[in-house]
C-alpha positions in Angstrom: 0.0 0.0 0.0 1.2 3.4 -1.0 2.0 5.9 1.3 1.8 9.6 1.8 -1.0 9.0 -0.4 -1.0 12.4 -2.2 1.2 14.9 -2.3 0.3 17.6 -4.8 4.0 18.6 -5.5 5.5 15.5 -5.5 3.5 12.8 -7.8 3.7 10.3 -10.1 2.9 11.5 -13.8 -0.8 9.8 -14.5 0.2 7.2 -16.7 0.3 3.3 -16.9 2.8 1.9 -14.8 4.3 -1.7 -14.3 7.1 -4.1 -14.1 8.9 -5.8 -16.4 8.0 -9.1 -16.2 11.0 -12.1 -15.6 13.0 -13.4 -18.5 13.4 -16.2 -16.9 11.2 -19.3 -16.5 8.2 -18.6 -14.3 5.7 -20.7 -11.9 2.4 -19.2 -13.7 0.9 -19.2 -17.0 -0.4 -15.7 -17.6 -3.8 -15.6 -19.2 -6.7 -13.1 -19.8 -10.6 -12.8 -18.9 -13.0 -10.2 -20.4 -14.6 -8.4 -17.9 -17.0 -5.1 -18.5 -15.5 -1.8 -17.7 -18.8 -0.5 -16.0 -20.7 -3.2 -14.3 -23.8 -1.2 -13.3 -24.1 0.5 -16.5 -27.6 -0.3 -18.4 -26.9 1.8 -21.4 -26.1 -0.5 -24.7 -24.5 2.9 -26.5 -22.4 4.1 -24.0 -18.5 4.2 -24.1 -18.4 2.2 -20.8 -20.6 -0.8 -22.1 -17.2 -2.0 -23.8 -15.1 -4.6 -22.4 -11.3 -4.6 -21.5 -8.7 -7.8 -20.8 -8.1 -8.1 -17.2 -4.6 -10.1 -16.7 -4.5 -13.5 -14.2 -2.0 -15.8 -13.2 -2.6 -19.4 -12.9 -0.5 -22.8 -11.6 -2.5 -26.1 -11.2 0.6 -28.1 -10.7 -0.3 -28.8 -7.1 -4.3 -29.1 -7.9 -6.0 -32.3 -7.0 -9.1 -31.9 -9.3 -10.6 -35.6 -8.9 -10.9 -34.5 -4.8 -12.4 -30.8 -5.6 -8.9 -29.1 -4.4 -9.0 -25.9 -3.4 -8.7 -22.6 -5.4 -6.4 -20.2 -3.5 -7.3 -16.7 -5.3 -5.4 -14.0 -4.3 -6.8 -10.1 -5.2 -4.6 -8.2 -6.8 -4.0 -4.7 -5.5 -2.2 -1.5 -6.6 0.3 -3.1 -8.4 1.5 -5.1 -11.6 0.1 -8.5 -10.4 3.9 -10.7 -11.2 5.2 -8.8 -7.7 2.7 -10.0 -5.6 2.9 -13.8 -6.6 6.4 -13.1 -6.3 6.2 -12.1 -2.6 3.1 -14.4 -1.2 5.0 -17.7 -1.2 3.1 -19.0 1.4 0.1 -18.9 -0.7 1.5 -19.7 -3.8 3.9 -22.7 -2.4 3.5 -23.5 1.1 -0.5 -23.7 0.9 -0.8 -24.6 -2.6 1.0 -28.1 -1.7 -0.6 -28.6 2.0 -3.9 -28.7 0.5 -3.3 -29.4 -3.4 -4.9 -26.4 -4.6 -5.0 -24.2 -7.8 -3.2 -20.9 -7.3 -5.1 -18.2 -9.0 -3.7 -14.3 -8.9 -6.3 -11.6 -10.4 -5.1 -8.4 -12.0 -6.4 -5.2 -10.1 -7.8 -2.7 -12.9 -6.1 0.0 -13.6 -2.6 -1.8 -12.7 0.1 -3.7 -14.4 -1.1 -5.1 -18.0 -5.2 -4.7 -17.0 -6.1 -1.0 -18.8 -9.2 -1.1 -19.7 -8.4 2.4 -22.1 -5.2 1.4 -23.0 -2.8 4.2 -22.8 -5.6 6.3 -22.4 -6.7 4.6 -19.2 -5.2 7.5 -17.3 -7.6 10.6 -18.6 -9.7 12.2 -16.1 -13.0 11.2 -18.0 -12.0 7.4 -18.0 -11.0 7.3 -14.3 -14.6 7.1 -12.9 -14.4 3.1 -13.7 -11.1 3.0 -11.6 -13.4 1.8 -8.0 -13.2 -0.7 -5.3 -16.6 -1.5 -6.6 -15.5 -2.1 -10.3 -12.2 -4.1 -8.9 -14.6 -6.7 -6.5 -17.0 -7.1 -9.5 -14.3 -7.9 -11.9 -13.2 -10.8 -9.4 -16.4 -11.9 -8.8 -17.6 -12.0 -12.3 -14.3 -13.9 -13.5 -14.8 -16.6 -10.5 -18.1 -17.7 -11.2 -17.1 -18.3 -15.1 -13.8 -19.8 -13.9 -15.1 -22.3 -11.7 -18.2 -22.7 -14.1 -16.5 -22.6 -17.5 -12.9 -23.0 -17.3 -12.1 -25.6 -14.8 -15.6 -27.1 -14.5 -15.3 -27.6 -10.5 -18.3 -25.3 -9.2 -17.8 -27.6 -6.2 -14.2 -26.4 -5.6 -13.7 -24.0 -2.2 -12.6 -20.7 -2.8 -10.2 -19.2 -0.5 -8.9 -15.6 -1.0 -6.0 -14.0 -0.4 -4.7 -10.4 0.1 -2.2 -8.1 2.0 -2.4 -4.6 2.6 -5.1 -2.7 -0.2 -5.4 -6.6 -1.8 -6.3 -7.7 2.2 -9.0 -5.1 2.4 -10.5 -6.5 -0.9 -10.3 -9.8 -0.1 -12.1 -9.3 3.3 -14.7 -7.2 1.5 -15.3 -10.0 -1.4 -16.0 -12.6 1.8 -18.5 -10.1 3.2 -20.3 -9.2 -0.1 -19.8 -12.2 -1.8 -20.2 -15.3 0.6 -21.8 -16.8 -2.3 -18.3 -17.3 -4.1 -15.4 -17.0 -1.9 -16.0 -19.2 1.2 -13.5 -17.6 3.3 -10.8 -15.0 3.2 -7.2 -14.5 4.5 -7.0 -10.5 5.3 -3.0 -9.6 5.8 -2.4 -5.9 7.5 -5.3 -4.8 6.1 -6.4 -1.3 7.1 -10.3 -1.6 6.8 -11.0 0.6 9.7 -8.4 3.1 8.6 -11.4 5.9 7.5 -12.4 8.8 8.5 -10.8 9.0 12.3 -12.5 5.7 13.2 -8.8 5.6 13.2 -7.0 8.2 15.4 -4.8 10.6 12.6 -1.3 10.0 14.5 -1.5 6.3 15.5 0.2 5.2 11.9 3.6 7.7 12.1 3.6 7.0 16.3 4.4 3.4 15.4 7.0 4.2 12.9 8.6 6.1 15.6 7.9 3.2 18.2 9.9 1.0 15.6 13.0 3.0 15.2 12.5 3.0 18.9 13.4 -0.6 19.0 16.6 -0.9 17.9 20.0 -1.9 19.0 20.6 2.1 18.3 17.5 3.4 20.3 18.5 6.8 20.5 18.0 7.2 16.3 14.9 8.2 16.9 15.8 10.9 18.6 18.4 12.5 16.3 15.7 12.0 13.8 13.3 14.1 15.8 15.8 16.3 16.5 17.1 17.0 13.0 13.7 17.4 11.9 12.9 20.2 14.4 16.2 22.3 13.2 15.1 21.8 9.2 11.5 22.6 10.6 13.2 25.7 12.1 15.3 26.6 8.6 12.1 26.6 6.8 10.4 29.3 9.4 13.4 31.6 8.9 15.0 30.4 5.9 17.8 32.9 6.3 19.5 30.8 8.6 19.6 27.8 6.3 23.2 27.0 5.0 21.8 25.9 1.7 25.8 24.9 0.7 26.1 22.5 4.1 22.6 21.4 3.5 23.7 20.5 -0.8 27.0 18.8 -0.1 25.5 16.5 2.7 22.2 15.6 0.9 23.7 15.5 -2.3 20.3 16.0 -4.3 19.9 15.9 -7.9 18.3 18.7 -8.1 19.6 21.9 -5.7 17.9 22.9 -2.4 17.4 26.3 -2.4 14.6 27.2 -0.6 12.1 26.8 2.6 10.0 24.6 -0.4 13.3 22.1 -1.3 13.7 21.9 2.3 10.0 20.4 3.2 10.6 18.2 -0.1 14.5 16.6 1.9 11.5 16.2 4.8 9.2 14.2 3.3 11.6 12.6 1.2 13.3 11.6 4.3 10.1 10.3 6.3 9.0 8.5 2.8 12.2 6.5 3.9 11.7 5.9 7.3 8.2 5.3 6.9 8.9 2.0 4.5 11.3 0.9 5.7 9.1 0.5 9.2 6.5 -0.7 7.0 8.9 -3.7 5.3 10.9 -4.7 8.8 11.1 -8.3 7.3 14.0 -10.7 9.2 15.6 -11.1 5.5 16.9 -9.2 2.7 13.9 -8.7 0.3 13.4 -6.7 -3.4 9.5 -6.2 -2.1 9.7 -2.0 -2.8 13.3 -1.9 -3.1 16.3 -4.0 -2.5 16.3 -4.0 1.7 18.9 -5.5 4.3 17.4 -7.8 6.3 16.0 -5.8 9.3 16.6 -2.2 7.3 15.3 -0.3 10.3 18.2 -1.8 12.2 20.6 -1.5 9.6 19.5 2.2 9.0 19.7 3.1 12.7 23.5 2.2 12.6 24.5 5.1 10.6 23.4 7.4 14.1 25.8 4.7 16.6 27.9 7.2 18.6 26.0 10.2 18.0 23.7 12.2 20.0 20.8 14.7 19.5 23.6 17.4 20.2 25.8 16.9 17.7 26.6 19.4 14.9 24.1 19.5 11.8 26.4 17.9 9.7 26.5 14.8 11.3 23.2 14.9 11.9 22.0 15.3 8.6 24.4 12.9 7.2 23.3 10.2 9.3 19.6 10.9 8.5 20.3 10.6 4.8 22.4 7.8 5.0 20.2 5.7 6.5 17.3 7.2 4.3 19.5 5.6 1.5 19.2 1.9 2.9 15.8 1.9 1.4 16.3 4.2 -1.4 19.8 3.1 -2.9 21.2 0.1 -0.7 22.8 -1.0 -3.7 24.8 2.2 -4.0 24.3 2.5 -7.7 22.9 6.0 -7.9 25.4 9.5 -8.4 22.8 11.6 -6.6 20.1 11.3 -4.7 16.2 12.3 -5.9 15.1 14.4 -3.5 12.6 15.3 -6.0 11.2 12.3 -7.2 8.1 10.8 -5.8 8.4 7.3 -7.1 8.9 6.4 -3.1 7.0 3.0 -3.2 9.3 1.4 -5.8 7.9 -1.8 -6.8 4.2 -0.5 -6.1 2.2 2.1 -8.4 1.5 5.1 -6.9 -0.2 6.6 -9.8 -3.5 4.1 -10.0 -3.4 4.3 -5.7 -3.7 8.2 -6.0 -6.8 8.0 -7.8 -8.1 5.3 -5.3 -7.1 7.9 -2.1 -9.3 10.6 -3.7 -12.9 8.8 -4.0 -13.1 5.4 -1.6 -9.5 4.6 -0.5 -8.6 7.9 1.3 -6.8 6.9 4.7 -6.2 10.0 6.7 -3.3 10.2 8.6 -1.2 13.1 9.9 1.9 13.6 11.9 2.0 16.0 14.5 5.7 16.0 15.7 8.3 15.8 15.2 8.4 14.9 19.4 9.2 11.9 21.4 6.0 10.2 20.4 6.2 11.4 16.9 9.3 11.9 14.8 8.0 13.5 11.8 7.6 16.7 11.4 4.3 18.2 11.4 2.1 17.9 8.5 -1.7 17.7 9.8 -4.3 16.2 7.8 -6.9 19.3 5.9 -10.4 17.8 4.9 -11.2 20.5 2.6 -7.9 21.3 1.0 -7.3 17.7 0.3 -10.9 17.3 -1.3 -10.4 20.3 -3.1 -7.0 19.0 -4.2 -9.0 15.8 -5.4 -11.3 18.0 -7.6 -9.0 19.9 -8.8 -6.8 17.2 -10.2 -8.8 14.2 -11.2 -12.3 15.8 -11.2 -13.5 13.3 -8.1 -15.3 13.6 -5.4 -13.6 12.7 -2.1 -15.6 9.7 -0.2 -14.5 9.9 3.2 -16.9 7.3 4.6 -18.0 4.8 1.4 -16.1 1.9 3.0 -17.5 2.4 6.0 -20.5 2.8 5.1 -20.6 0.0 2.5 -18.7 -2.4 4.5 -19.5 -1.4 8.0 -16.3 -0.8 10.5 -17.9 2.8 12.0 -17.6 0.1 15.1 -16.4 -2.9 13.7 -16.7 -5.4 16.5 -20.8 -4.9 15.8 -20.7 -4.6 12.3 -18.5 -7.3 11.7 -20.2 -9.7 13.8 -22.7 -10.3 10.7 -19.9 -11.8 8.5 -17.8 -15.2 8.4 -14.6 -16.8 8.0 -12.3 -14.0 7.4 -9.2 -13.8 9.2 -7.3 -11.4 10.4 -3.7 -11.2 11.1 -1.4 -8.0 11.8 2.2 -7.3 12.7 3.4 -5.3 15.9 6.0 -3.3 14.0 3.5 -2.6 10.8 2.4 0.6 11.0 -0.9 0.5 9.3 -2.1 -1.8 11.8 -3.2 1.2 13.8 -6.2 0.1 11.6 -6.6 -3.3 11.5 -8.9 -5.7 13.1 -6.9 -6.7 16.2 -9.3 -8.8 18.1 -11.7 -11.9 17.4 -14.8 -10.9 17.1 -16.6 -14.6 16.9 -15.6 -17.6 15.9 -15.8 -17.4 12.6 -14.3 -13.3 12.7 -10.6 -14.0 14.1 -7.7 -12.1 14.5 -4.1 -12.0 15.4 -2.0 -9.7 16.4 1.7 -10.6 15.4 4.6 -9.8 17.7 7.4 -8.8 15.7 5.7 -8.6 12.7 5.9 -6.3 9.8 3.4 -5.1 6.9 1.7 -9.2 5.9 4.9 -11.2 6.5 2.9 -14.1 7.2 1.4 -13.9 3.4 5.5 -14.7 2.8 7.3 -17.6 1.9 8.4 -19.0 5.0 12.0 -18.4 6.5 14.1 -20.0 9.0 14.7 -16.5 10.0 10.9 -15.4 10.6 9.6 -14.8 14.4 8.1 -17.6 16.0 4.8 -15.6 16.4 4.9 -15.4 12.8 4.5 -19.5 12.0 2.4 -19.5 15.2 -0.2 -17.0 12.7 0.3 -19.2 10.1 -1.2 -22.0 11.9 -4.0 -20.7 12.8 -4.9 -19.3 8.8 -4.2 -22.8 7.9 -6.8 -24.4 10.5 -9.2 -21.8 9.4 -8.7 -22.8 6.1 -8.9 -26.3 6.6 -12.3 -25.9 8.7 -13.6 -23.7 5.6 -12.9 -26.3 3.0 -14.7 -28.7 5.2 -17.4 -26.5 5.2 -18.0 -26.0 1.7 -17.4 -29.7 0.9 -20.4 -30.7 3.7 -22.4 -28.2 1.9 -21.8 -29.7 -1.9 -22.3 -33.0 -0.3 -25.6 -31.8 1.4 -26.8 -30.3 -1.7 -26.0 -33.5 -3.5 -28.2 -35.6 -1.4 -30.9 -33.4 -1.8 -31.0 -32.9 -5.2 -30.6 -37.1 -5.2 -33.6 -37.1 -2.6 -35.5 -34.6 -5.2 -35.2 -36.9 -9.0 -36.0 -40.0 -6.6 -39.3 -38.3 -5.4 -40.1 -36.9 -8.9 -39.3 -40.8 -10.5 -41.7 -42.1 -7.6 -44.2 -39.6 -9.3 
């Protein structure tokens, strides 16, 4: 999931992004399904009664067909499908074998090769069709014909998948849907993070709580500290030595001014942020290409210094340990300051449009203090929805999910659903809104202790916490009890519809 969801000065250009997919040999056969670009359009004539290619990934190499094996569907989120397969092993490997299933990865809309314009996907008159709404109907519409028409097994379990945005959808398809996925695996996914149901601060107070953690405690508080004396620098620019401030950051593009200066601040919390976000055990390319541990391994750059030391070495330990999640590699001659593609592997462009009509996750920080290292940027209502107008024509949603989904208190509104689990990580930041508790027994959670954003969704690791594999037992016995579940049904069904030709023959 993207974060700093919008930032009018610093944003992707609106155009279709995605990765380049392998060269080598991979574990999927990518296919295509037709799927309408407006489903609740009535009107033959109209541009959006067309239909576009939406992209899927598929393995059956561990599928048990004769026993109705499982089909473990994971919902693709703001990103070119190929890097989620590539980081949900635990899906795609450890589950597919346990219980012989069919792996099966939709393609969000608007991401990766699914455009439903083409190259023009991206014009303020075709993003209307770019919804959570859209995206669940797509998934929906292609599983019914999949288990229908390509595979023939309408008696095979559905299970989905998801972390982060793709857990949020694949809770929501469970809730709405019941009829077609019979249960759902939600990984850190925010679905309570709307419209201060979560508290604005709780997301960048964990962040700080993180950096907290480390064998080098006290970089958070160089951190906080340097941020106060840029945050001072940008109230009386005058005092900003702009040449100290250029040969330690070492920007692309010169700082000059109280503006460049708030840019080096977010550019350096975009780092700090992520990396909290991505604390996994082990080096991973997930955004970027991350140390094992890269809060850890950023916080050594600040060992032997203290809050009082010059600005020099304070802002060269700041960027230096932004750089473990912007260039670990240390391939780059100067460092972007100025460029916003912060979520690496992930497409902020699509997300931006999602965080100005349904997906908009407030969050502020109101530091920087000991609580709080950031520096202060407090969330604006209005001038955020006006920003949303002004730049993609939409109309800012504040409460649709909640309101469509429920979550204004979730342990009530969620009691009405089944079998979706929960599970969160302690060090993840956006599980400040998460679903942290059961809430019956067939609405659990689990709240992972040294945990980072849907680890558990990974392929196992001899280096993962213990918690972690403790989660992962309990998704699997809630998986296991849902297959059960929908096999006693199909059986049930079969008997009756046996008990039904038997009666009509008698007649």
């Amino acid at each position: 999931m993207v974060i700093w969801t919008f930032n009018p000065r610093n944003t992707k250009s609106l155009k279709p992004q995605g990765l380049k997919a392998s060269q080598s040999a991979v574990p999927y056969q990518e296919k295509y399904f037709e799927v309408d670009i407006d489903h609740f359009n009535f009107h033959a004539g109209a541009p959006s009664s067309k239909t576009f290619q939406m992209r899927y990934l598929i393995n059956q190499d561990n599928w048990d067909r004769a026993n109705a094996g499982p089909i473990l569907f994971y919902c693709g989120n703001e990103g070119d499908i190929t890097t989620f397969w590539e980081n949900t092993g635990f899906q795609t490997t450890t589950l597919a074998q346990e219980f012989k299933g069919l792996v099966l990865f939709a393609e969000h809309r608007y991401f990766g090769k699914s455009l439903p314009f083409g190259n023009d996907s991206f014009t303020n008159e075709n993003l209307a069709y770019l919804t959570t709404e859209q995206a669940l109907s797509d998934f929906v519409v292609f599983l019914r014909a999949f288990k229908s028409q390509i595979i023939q097994c309408e008696e095979c379990p559905v299970i989905a998948f998801g972390g982060s945005y793709g857990g949020m959808l694949a809770a929501w398809i469970r809730m709405k849907f019941p009829n077609v996925v019979d249960g759902a695996i939600a990984a850190s996914a925010p679905v309570v993070f709307f419209n201060s149901v979560t508290p604005l601060e709780e997301f960048n107070k964990i962040v700080t709580k993180d950096f907290k953690l480390t064998s080098t405690p006290q970089c958070a508080s160089i951190i906080t500290e340097g941020m106060k004396r840029l945050d001072a620098l940008i109230a009386n620019v005058s005092l900003a030595n702009f040449d100290l401030i250029n040969k330690v950051v070492n920007p692309c593009d010169e700082i000059k001014d109280a503006a460049g200066i708030t840019i080096l601040q977010d550019w350096l919390s975009n780092a700090y942020v992520y990396m909290a976000m991505v604390q996994y055990p082990y080096e991973t390319n997930f955004l970027t290409h991350m140390p094992g541990n890269p809060v850890n391994f950023a916080c050594q750059a600040f060992a032997g210094l203290a809050p009082y030391n010059s600005d020099e070495e304070v802002y060269s330990a700041m960027v230096r340990a932004a750089k473990i999640y912007y260039d670990y590699d240390n391939i780059t001659t100067c460092n972007k300051v100025n460029n916003s593609d912060s979520a690496g592997n992930i497409d902020g462009a699509g997300w931006n449009v999602l965080a100005c009509s349904e997906m908009i996750l407030p969050m502020g920080s109101y530091g920087p203090n000991e609580d709080d290292m950031f520096p202060t940027r407090p969330w604006d209502y209005d001038s955020y929805s006006a920003m949303c107008n002004k730049t993609y024509s939409l109309q800012a949603r504040y409460t649709w999910a909640l309101d469509f989904f429920g979550g204004w208190d979730y342990e009530n509104d969620y009691r009405y659903y089944s079998n979706i689990f929960f599970s969160n990580g302690k060090l993840d930041p956006w599980s400040a809104g998460g679903v942290l508790k059961n809430i019956s027994d067939s609405m659990k959670a689990y709240y992972i202790e040294g945990a980072a954003h849907h680890l558990d969704l990974r392929l196992p690791h001899p280096d993962d916490p213990a918690d972690v594999n403790l989660a992962r037992d309990m998704e699997r016995a809630e998986i296991r009890k849902w297959i059960t579940e929908k096999k006693a049904r199909t059986l049930r069904t079969e008997i009756l519809n046996s008990s039904k030709i038997s009666l009509e023959s008698i007649h």
